[in-house]
C-alpha positions in Angstrom: 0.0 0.0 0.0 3.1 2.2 0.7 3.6 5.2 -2.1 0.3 3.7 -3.9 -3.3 4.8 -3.7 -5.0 3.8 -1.0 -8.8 4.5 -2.9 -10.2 1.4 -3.6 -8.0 -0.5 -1.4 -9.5 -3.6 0.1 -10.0 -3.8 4.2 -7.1 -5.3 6.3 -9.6 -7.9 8.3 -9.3 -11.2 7.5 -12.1 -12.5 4.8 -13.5 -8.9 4.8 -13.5 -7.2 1.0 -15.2 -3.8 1.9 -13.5 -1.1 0.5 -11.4 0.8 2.9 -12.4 4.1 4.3 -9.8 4.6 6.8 -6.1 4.1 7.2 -4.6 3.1 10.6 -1.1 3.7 10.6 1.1 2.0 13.6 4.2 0.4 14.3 6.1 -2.1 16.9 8.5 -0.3 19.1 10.2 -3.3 19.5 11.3 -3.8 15.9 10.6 -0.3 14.5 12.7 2.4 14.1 10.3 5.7 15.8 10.5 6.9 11.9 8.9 3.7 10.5 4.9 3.5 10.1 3.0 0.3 8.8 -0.4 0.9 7.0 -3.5 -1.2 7.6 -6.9 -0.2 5.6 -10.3 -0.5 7.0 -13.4 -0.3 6.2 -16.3 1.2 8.4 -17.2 -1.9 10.2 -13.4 -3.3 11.2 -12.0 0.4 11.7 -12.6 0.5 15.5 -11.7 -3.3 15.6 -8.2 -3.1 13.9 -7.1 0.2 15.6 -8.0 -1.6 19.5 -6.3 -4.7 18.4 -3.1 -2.5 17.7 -4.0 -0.2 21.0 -4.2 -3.5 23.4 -0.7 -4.4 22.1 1.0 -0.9 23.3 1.2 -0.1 19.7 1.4 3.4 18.7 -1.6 4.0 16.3 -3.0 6.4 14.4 -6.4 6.6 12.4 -7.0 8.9 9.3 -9.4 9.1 6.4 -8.5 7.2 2.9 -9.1 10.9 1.6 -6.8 12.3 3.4 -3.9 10.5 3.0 -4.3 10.3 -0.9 -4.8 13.8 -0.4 -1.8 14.5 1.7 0.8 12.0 -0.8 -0.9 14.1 -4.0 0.5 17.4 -2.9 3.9 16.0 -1.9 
């Protein structure tokens, strides 16, 4: 998903294929570098599900609109 767009992307969850609406962005302190973000996409149903699977890890995490982040890569 990295330096792609994210519209029309698929949902993360397993055996879901909603389109994604949101992207949660988190990492693993214990193997990433504080620079280094990992992407998941989600749809409206598995957003809140994916970002407190990440959350009950410790993970950093993040949650943005699809829009935005195409938006935000666009004018870069």
């Amino acid at each position: 998903m990295i330096g792609a767009d994210i519209e029309g992307t698929i949902c993360s969850r397993a055996q879901c294929r909603a389109e994604a609406v949101w992207v949660i962005e988190w990492r693993n302190p214990r193997l990433h570098a504080p620079d280094r973000r990992k992407q998941w996409a989600a749809c409206a149903e598995h957003v809140r599900y994916l970002h407190d699977f990440l959350a009950a890890r410790d993970f950093p995490v993040s949650v943005h609109a699809v829009d935005a982040v195409d938006a935000a890569r666009n004018a870069s």
